[in-house]
N, CA, C and O atoms as a DFTB+ gen file, in Angstrom:
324 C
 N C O
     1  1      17.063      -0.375      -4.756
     2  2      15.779       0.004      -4.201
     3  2      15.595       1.502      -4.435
     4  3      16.499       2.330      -4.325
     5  1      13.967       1.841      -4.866
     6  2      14.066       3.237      -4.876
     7  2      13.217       3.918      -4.138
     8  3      12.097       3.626      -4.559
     9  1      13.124       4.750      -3.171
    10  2      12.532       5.382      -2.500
    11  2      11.868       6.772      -3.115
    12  3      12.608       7.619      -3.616
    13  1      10.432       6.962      -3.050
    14  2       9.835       7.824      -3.389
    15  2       8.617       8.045      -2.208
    16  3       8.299       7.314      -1.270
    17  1       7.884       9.816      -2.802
    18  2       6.792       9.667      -2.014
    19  2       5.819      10.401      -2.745
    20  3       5.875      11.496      -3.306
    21  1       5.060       9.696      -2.637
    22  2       3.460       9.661      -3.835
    23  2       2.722      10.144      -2.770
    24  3       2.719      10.059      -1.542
    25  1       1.672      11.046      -4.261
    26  2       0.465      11.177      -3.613
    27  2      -0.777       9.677      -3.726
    28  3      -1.441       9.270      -4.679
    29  1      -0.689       9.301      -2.631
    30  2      -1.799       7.500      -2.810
    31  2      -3.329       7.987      -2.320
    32  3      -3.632       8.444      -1.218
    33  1      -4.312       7.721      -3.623
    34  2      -5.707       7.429      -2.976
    35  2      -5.906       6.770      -1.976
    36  3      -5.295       5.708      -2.093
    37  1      -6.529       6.837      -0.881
    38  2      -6.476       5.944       0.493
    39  2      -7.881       5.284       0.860
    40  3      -8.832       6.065       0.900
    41  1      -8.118       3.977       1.124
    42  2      -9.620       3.792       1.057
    43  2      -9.474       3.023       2.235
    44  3      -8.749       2.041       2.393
    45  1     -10.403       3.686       3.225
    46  2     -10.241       3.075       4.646
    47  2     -10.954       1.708       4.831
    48  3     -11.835       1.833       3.981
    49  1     -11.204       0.154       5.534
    50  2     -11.376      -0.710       5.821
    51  2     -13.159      -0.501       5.487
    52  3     -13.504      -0.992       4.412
    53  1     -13.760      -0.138       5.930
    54  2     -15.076       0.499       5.354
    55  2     -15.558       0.686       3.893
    56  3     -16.699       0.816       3.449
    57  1     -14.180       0.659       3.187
    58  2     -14.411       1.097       1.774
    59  2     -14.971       1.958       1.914
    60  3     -16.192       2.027       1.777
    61  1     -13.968       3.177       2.339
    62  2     -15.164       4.694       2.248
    63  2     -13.208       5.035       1.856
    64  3     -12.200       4.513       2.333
    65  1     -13.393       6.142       0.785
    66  2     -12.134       6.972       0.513
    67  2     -11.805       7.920       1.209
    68  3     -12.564       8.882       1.324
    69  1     -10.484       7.871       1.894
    70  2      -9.972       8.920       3.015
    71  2      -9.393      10.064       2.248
    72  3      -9.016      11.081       2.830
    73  1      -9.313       9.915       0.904
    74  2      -8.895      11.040      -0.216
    75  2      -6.912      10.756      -0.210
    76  3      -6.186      10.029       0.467
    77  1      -6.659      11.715      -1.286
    78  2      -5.156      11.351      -1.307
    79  2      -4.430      12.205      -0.341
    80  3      -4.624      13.367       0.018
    81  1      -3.409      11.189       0.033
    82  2      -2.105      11.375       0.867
    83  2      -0.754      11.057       0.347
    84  3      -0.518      10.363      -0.642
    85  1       0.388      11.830       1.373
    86  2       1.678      11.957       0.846
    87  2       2.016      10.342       1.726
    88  3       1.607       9.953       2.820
    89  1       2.849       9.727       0.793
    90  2       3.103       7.940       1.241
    91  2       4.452       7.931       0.877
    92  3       4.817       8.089      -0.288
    93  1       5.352       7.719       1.996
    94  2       6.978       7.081       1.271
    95  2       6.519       5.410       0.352
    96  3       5.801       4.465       0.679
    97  1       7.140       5.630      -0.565
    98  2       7.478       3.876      -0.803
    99  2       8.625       3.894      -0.780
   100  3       9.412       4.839      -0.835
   101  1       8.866       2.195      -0.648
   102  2      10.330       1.803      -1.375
   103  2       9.843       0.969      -2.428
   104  3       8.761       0.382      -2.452
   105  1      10.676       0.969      -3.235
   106  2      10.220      -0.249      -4.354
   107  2      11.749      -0.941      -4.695
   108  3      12.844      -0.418      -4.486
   109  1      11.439      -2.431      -5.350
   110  2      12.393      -2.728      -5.597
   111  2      11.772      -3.079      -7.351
   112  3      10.788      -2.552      -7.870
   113  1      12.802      -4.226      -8.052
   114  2      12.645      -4.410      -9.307
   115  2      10.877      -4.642      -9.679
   116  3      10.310      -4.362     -10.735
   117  1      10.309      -5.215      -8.484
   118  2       8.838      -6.037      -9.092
   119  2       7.414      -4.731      -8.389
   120  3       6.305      -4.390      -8.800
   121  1       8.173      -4.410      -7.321
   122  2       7.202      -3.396      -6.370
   123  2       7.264      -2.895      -5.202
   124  3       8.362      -2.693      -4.682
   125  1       5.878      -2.546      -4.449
   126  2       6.711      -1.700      -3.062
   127  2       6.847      -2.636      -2.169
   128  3       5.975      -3.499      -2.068
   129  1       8.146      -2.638      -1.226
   130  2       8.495      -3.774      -0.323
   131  2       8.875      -2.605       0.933
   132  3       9.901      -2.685       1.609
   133  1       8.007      -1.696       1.064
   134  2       8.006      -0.817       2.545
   135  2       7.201       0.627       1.760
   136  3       7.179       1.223       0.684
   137  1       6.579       0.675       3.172
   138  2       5.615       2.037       3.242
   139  2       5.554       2.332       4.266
   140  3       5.509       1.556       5.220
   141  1       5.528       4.467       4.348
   142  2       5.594       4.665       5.297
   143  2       3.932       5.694       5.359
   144  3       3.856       6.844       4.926
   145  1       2.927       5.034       5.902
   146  2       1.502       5.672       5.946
   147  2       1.593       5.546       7.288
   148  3       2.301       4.834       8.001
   149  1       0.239       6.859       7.660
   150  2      -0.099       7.146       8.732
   151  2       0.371       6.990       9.971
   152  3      -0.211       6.602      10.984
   153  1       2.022       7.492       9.719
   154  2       2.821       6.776      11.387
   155  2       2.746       5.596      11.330
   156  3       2.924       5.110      12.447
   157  1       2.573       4.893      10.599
   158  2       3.180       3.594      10.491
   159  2       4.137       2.910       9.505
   160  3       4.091       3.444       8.397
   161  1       5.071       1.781       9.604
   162  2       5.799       1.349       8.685
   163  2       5.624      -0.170       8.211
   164  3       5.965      -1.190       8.811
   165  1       5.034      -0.043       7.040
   166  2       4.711      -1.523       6.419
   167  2       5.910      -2.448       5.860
   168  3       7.117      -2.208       5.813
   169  1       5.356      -3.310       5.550
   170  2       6.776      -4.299       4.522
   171  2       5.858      -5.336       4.287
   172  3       4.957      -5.821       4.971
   173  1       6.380      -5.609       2.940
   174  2       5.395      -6.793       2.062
   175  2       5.819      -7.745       2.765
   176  3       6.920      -7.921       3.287
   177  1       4.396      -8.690       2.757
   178  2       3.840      -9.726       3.371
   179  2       4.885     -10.829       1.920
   180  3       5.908     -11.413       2.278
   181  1       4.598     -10.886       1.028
   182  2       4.746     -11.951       0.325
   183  2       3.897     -12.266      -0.868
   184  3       4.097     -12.790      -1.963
   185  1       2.554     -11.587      -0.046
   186  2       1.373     -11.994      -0.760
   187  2       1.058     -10.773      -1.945
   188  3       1.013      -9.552      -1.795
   189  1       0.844     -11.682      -3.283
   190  2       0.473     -10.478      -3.914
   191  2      -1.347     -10.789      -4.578
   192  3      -1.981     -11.697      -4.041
   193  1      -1.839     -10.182      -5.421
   194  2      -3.344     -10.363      -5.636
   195  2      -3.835      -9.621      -6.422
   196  3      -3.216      -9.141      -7.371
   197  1      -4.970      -9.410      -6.174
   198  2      -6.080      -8.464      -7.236
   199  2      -7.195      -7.831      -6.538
   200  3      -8.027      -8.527      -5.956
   201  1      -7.289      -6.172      -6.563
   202  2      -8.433      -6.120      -6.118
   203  2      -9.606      -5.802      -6.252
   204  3      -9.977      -4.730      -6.729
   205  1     -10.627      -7.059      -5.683
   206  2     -11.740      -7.362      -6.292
   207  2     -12.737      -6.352      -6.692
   208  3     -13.821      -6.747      -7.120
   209  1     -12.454      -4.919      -6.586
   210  2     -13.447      -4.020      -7.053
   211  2     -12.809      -3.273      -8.410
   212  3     -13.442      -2.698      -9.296
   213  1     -11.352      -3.457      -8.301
   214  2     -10.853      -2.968      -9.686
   215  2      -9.956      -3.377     -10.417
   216  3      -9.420      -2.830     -11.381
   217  1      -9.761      -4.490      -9.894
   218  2      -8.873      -5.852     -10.642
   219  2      -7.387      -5.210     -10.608
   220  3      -6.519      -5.468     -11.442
   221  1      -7.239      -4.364      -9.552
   222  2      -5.705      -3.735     -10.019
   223  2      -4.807      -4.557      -9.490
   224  3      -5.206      -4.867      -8.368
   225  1      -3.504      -5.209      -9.807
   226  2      -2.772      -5.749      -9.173
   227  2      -1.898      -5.569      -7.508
   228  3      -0.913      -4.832      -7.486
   229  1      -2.252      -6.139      -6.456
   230  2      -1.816      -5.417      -5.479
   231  2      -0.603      -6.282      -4.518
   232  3      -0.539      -7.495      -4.717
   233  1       0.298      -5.697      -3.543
   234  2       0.502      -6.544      -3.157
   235  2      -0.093      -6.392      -1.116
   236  3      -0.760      -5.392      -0.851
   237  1       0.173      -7.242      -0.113
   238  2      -0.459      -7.057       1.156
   239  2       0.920      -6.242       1.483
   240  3       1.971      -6.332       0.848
   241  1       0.673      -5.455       2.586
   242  2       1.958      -4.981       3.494
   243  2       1.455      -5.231       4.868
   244  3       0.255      -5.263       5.141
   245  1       2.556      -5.432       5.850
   246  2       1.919      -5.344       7.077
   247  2       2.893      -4.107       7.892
   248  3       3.492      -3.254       7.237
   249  1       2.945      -4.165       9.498
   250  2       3.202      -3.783      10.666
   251  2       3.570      -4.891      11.025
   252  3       3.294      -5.995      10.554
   253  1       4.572      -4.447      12.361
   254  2       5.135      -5.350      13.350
   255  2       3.968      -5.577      14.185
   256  3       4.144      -6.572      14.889
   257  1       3.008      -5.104      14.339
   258  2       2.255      -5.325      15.195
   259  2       0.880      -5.997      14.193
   260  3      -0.263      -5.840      14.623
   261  1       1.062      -6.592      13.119
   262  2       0.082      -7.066      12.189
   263  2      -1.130      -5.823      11.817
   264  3      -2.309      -6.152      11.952
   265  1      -0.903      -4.834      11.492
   266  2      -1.697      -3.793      11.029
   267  2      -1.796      -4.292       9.221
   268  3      -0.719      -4.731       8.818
   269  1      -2.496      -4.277       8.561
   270  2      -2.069      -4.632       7.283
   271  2      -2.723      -3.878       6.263
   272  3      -3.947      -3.786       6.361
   273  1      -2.109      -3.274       5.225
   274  2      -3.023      -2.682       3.779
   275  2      -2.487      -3.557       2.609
   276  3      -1.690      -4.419       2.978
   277  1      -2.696      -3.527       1.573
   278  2      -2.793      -3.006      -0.021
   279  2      -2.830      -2.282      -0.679
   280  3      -3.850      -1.621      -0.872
   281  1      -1.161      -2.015      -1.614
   282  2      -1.218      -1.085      -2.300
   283  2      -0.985      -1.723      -3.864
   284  3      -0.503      -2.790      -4.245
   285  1      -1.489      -0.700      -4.495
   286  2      -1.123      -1.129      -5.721
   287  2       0.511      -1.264      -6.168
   288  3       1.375      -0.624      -5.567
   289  1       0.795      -2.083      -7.182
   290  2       2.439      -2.006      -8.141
   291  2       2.928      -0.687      -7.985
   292  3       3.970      -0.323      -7.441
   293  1       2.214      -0.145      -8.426
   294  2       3.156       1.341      -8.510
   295  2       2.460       2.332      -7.585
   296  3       2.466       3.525      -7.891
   297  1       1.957       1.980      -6.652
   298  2       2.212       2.807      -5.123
   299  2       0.823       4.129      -5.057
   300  3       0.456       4.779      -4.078
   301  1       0.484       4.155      -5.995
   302  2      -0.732       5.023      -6.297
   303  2      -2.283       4.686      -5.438
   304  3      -2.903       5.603      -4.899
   305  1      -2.639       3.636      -5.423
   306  2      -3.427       3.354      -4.425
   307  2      -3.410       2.168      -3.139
   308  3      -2.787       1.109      -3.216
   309  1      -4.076       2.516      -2.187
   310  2      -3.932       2.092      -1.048
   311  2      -5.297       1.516      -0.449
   312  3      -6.196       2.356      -0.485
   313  1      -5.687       0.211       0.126
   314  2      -6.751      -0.378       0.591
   315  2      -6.316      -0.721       2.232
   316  3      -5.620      -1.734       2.296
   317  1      -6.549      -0.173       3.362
   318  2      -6.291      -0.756       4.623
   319  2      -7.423      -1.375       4.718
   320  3      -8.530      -1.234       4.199
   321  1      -6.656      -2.555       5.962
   322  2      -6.883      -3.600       6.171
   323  2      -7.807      -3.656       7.782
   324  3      -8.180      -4.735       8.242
């Protein structure tokens, strides 16, 4: 697993852009399977997809408390949920 921290475009639930932020990932061989945004800590759902405004490949992350985003494969952009 490799741990890094990117600067990620951030696009809030609104689809309005919160501009870029500093984001831990982890990634493993396929993608990120933990993020650490806004005081919170995600981990892939399972689910992976496309998103529908820019066809980029994404996968879901959630919270223990079901908070959930989308980030892209390689950790660069971010869609909350």
């Amino acid at each position: 697993m490799t741990r890094n921290i990117l600067t990620t475009l951030v696009t809030d639930t609104n689809n309005r852009p919160k501009g870029a932020m500093p984001v831990q990932v982890d990634f493993d061989a396929a993608g990120p399977v933990r993020v650490q945004h806004a005081g919170q800590a995600y981990r892939f759902t399972g689910k992976v997809g496309h998103n529908r405004a820019t066809r980029l490949a994404v996968r879901e992350m959630a919270t223990v408390d079901d908070a959930r985003l989308w980030i892209t494969f390689d950790g660069t952009q971010i869609w909350e949920d």
